[in-house]
N, C-alpha and C positions, 0 to 999 in steps of 0.2 A: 141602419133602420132603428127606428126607439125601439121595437120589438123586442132586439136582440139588448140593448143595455137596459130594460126592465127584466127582462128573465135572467140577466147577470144579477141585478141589484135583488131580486126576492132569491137568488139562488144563494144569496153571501149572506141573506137577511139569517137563515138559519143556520149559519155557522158562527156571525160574528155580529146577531141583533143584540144581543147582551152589552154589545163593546159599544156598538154604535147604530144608531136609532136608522131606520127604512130609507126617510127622505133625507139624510146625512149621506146614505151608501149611493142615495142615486145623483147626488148631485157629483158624490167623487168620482161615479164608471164614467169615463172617457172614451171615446173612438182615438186610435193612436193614430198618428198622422200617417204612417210606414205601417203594408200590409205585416213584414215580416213581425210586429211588434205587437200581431195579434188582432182581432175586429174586435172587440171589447177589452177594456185596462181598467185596472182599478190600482190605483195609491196605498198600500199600507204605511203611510207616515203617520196621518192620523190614527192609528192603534197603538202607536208606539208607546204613549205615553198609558193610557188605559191597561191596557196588556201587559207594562212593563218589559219591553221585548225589541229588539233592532227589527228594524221593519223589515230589511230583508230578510230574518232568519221568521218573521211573518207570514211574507209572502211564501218563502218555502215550504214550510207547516201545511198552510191551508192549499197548497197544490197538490200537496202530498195526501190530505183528507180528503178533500171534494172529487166527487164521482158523481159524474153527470153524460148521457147519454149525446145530449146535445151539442157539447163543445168538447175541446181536448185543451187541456190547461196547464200553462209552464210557467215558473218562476222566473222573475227573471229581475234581480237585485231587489230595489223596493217593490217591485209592479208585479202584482198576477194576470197574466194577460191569458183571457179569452178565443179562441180559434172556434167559432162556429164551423160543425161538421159542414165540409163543402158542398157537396150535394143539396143538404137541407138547406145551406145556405143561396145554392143557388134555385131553388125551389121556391122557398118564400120569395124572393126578390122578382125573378122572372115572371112567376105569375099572378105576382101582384100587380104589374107592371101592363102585363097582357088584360089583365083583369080588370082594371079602373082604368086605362085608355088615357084619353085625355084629362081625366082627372086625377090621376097617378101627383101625386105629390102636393094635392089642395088638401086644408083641414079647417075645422072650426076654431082655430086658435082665436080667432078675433070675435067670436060668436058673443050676439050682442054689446059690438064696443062701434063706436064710429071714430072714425080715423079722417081727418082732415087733410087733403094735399092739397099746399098750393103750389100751384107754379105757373110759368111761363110770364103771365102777371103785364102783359103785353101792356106799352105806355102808348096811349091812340096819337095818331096824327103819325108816327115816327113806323117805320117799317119795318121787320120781323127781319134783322142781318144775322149772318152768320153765326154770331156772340152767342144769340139766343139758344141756339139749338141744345147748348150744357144742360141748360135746365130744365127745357122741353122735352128731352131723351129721359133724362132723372126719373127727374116730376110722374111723366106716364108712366114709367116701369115700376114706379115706387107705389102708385095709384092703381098699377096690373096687381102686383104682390099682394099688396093688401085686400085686394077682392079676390083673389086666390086664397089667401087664406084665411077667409069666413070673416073680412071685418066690412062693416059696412061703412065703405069708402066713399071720401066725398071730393072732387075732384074740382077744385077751385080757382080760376083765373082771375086772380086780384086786378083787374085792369086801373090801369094809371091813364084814367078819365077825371082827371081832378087836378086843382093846385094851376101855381103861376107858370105851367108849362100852359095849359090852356089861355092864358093871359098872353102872353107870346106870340101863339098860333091864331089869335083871333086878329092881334097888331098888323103879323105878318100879314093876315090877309087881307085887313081891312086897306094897307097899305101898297100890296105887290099883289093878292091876289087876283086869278082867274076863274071863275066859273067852270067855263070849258074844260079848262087843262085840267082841273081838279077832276070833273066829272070824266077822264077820258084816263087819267096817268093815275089815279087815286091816291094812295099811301104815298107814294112816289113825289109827288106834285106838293104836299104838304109838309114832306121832311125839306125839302126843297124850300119851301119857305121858315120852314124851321132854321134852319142854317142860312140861311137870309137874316133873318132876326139876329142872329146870334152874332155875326159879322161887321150890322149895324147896331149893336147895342154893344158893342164894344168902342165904338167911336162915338155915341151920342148919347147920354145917361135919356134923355128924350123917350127914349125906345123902350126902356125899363120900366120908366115911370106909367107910360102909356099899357105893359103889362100889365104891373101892378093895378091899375084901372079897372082893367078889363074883365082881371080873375075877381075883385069884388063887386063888381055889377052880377056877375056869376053866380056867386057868393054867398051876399052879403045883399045887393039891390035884388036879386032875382027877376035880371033884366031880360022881358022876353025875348031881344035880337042874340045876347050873347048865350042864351037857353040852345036857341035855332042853331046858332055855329056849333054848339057844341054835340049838339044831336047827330050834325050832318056829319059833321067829322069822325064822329065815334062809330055811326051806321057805315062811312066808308072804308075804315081801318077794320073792324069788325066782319065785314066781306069778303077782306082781304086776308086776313088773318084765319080764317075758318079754312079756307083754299090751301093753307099751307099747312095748319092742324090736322086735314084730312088725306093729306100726302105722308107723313108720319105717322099716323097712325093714332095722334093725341086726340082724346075725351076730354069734357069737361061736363060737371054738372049743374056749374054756375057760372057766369059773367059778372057775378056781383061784383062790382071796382069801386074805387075809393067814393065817387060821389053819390050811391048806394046809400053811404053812411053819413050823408049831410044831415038829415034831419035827425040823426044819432046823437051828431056830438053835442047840443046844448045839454042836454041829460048827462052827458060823461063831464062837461064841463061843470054844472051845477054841483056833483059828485067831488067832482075834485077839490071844490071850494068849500063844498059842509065836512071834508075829511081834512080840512086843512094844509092841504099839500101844493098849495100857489104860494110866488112869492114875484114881488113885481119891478119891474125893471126898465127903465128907458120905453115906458108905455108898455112892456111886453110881460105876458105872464107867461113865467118857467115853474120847474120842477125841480126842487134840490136832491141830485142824486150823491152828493158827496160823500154819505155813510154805506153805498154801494160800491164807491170806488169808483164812478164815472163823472163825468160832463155833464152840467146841469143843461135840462133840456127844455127849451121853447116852446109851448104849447098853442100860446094864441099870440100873434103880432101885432104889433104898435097899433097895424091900420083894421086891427079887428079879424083876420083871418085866420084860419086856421093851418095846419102845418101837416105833414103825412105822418107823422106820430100822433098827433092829435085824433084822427082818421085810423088809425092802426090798433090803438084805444079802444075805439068804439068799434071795431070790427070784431075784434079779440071778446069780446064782452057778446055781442052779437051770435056770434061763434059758440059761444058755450052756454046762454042761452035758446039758440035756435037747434042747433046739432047736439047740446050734450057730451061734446067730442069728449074720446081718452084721450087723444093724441089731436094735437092740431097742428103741424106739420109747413112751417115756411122754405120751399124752396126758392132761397136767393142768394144770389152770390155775395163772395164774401169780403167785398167790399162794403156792402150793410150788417157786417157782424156789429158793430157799436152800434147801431140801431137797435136790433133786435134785445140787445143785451137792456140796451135803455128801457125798451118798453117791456120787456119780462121785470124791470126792478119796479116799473110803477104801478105794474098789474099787481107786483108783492106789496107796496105799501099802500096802493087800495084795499088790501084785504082781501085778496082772491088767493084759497088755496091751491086753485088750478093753476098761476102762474108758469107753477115749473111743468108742464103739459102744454108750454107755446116752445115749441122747439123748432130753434133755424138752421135748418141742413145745410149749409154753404155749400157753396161750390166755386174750383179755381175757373179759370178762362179760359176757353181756346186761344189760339195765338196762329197768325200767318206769320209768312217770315218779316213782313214790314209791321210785325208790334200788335197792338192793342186795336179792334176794330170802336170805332165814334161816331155818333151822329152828329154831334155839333159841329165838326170841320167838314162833313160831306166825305166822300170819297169810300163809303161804307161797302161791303160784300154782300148783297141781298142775298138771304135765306135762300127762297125761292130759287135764284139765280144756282144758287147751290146746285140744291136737289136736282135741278136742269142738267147740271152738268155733270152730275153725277151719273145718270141715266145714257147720254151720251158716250161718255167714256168707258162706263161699261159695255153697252151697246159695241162700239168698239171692239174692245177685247172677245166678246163673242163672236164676232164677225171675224176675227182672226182663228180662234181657237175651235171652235165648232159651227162654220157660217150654214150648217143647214140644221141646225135646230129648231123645234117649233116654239112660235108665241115667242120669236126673241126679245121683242121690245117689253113684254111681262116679266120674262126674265132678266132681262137689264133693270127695270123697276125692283124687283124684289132684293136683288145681288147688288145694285147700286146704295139703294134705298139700309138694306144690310149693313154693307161696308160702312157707311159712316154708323147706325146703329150701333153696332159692335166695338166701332173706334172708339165712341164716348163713353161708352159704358162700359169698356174691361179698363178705363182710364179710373182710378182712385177719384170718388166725385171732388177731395178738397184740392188737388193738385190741377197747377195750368198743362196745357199740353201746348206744343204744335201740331198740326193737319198736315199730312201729308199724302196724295193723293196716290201717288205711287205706289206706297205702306199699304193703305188703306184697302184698296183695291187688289193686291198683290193675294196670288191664289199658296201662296208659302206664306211662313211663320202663321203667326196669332192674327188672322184676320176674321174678318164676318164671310167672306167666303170660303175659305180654308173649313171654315166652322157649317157653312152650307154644304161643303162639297161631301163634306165626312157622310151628311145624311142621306145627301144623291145616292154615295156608291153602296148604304144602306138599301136603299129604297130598289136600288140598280140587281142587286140579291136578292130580294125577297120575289121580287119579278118572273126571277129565272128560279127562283124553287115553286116546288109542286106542294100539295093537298094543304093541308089545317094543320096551323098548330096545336093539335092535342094531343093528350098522352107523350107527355116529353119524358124521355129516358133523362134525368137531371143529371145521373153519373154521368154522364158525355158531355160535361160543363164545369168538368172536377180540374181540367189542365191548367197552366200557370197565365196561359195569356185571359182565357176565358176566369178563370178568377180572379184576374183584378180589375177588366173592365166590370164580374158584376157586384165587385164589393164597393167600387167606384158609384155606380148607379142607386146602392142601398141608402145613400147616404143627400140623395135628392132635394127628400122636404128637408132636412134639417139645415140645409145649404140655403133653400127659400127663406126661413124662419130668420135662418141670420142676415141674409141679407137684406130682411126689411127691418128687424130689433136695429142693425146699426144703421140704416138709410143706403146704402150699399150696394148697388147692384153689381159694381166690380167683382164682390163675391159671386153670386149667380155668373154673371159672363167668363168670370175666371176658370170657374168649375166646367159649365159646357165645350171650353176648352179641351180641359184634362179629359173629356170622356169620349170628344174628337181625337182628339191623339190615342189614349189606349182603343179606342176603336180598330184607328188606320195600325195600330202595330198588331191587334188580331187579328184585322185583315191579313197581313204582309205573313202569318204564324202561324194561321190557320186555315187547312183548306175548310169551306163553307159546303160547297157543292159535291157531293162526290155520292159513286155506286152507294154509300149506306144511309137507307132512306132513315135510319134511327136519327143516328150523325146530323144529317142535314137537316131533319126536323128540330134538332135540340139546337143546331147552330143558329136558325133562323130564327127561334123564336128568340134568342141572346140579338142576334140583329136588329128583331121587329123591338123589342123591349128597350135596346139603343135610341132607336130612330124616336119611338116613344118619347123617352128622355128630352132628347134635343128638339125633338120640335115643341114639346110642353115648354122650356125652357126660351127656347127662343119666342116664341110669342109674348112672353114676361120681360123682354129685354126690347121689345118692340122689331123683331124679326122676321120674316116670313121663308119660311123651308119650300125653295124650290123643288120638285121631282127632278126637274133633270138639267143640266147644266152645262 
């Protein structure tokens, strides 16, 4: 808890303010990673030099001076480490915990800042596969945190409603489409001609040129028939896409997509040309990024259009105009890393000092075992189809392991819907993974159920204990197992903080682990229930402050805490 490393740092402040200034001592106290190494540390290297003095013969001195009622303090080489009186320790943590509920671990750190997420950033016509789901999981949790902790979060679906993919989709249809089918199979029926197109624009440049067409009637002619396709397309993919956001659990507070920003870009264009920064080319105007270190970038095409950096421009600018964001936050994978790099270098040579506040959070891929999932070859894994079968196979496993449970099929949803939850999110967001269903769903190791189950057998105890938690004897939460699940627990919000400071939820997911596991080992070390109602009342409220924990947690990961499993 910061509690405890602010009354370290004003505690050192009057032994060693002379050496070294307040906000210096507090950025040195540390949390050690290893209980036996103390709940608060602090570094004597930095005195070395001021003091004249081996920092460990420092830290010995000042353990040897300070007397303090609160902690018990040992040297130990350079470090003076910190032991918060157990009791008190578990004192402040439990009933803080009991105390603010569900709010246990929110703050105002973000207090009046807005915070941009984008993500999912759905391309219309093309249907929400597998792939998506990295970003989708992210994205939300990244967009939960940040409104957890006091910033006012804005939650953005860049839709990929724009550009010579719509030229494509309009060819395809005007050529192989259905009414019917469309209106009956939706997303489905359009990627399908997506991949038609694709197949015959590889054998007939014909097809291309016929794109190209169509996206500047769009465009550029502001043709009312290609308006209409593009309307209808977008309101069917958009219906469909809402169906799958509200199975997962993703918010958005905009749909603003790239064509949002059409009547935008002549003004970014004009801009670009009174700041000098075109230069012209085979009909086309680029951007010389060469004193960047990158690839000069294409702005407007030969045939007069424009290009999704061009669009990304005038979003970006949009953005911080409209929202004022601190932070404006691209969740996309990181195969658009030189994108993004391109368009933070032109936002710097327009003269925006916000440029370095557009940050692109990459993320690697999931992976099946047959490779990379594609829309342009067809043969894609629908999302959707996913989440079906998610539910299924869990459903399944309940029917084996507990077949008279109640609300199974809720609880297949929530432990289904979990497992993969959990998969993607205790995954590092820049690394690929493979899926494994097996894994996944497996009620051993690191899973989302494992992680659900810890809080059942939670929730399964508090059930079977009697009266109120009040008047906790804290001494009865002084033993070795019960202190480290609650030094584990102290350390909550500062787990959240970091995990949204680096984009990270594998932090958050990683840590509800760890507090799953010392959990299930206090279980296993502790009896909970027993003849002394002191005992039992001090053990349960360490339980109810658990359960607390992890279901606060899990809902910031996009999880849902079954009762009973």
């Amino acid at each position: 808890m910061k509690q405890f490393n602010e009354e370290v740092a004003l505690l050192l402040e009057q032994h060693i303010g002379e050496a070294m200034p307040l906000e210096e001592i507090r950025e040195a106290v540390e949390v050690p990673k290893y209980a036996e190494k103390g709940d608060v540390a602090f570094p004597c290297f930095r005195l070395a030099k001021s003091m004249r003095k081996n920092p460990a013969l420092i830290a010995k001195e000042l353990a040897e001076t300070i007397q303090d009622e609160r902690f018990d303090i040992v040297a130990e080489n350079a470090y003076l480490n910190f032991f918060v009186k157990k009791e008190r320790f578990a004192k402040i943590v439990v009933s803080s915990i009991l105390e603010k509920a569900e709010a246990y671990g929110s703050s105002d750190l973000g207090e009046d800042k807005t915070m941009i997420i984008e993500y999912s950033s759905a391309n219309i016509s093309k249907e929400l596969h597998f792939g998506h789901i990295r970003g989708i999981m992210i994205g939300s949790s990244l967009y939960k945190l940040a409104k957890y902790l006091g910033y006012h979060a804005v939650a953005i679906n860049h839709l990929g409603d724009y550009g010579i993919n719509f030229g494509k989709i309009i060819t395809a249809y005007k050529h192989w489409g259905d009414d019917k089918d469309i209106e009956e199979r939706g997303v489905r029926a359009l990627l399908d001609l997506y991949v038609t197109f694709e197949k015959f624009s590889k054998r007939d440049e014909k097809y291309m040129e016929e794109a190209r067409h169509w996206f500047h009637k769009l465009e550029v002619e502001e043709d009312q028939e290609a308006y209409d396709l593009w309307a209808w397309f977008k309101e069917i993919s958009l219906k469909e896409y809402n169906r799958v956001y509200d199975m997962l659990g993703a918010e958005f507070d905009s749909f603003d997509g790239e064509a949002f920003y059409s009547d935008k870009m002549p003004a970014v264009h004009r801009e670009l040309v009174e700041k000098d920064l075109l230069f012209y080319e085979d009909g086309m105007e680029l951007i010389d990024l060469s004193d960047e270190g990158l690839t000069n970038v294409i702005v407007t095409t030969s045939a007069g259009t424009s290009l999704y950096i061009t669009r990304d421009i005038a979003c970006a600018i949009y953005r911080k105009n409209h929202y004022d964001f601190y932070k404006n936050v691209y969740l996309v994978g990181s195969e658009q890393r030189l994108h993004f790099q391109q368009l933070r270098a032109i936002l710097k040579k327009m003269g925006y000092a916000w440029w370095d506040d557009c940050i692109h959070a990459d993320h690697g891929l999931i992976m099946l075992k047959d490779g990379k999932l594609s829309s342009r070859e067809g043969g894609v894994i629908f999302l959707e189809d996913v989440i079906k079968m998610a539910l299924e196979k869990t459903l399944e496993l309940i029917n084996q392991k507990n077949p008279d449970l109640e609300d199974k099929e809720e609880v297949a949803r929530q432990v289904g819907l979990g497992a993969i939850a959990y998969k993607e999110l205790s995954t590092s967001r820049i690394k690929d993974y493979i899926f494994d269903w097996d894994e996944a769903l497996s009620f051993e190791g690191e899973t989302g159920p494992y992680l659900q189950y810890a809080n059942v057998r939670a929730h399964s105890l508090l059930e079977r204990g009697e009266g109120s938690l009040t008047d906790i004897d804290y001494s009865l939460l002084t033993d070795e197992a019960s202190g480290h699940l609650v030094r584990e627990l102290s350390s909550f919000e500062e787990v959240l903080e970091a995990a949204l400071e680096r984009l990270e939820p594998a932090i958050l997911s990683r840590y509800l682990m760890s507090v799953a596991k010392l959990f299930n080992k206090f279980y296993q070390q502790v009896s909970v229930i027993t003849e002394d109602k002191e005992n039992t009342k001090a053990k349960l409220a360490l339980v109810k402050a658990t359960s607390q924990v992890l279901e606060n947690g899990m809902r910031l990961i996009n999880m849902e805490a079954p009762k009973k499993m």
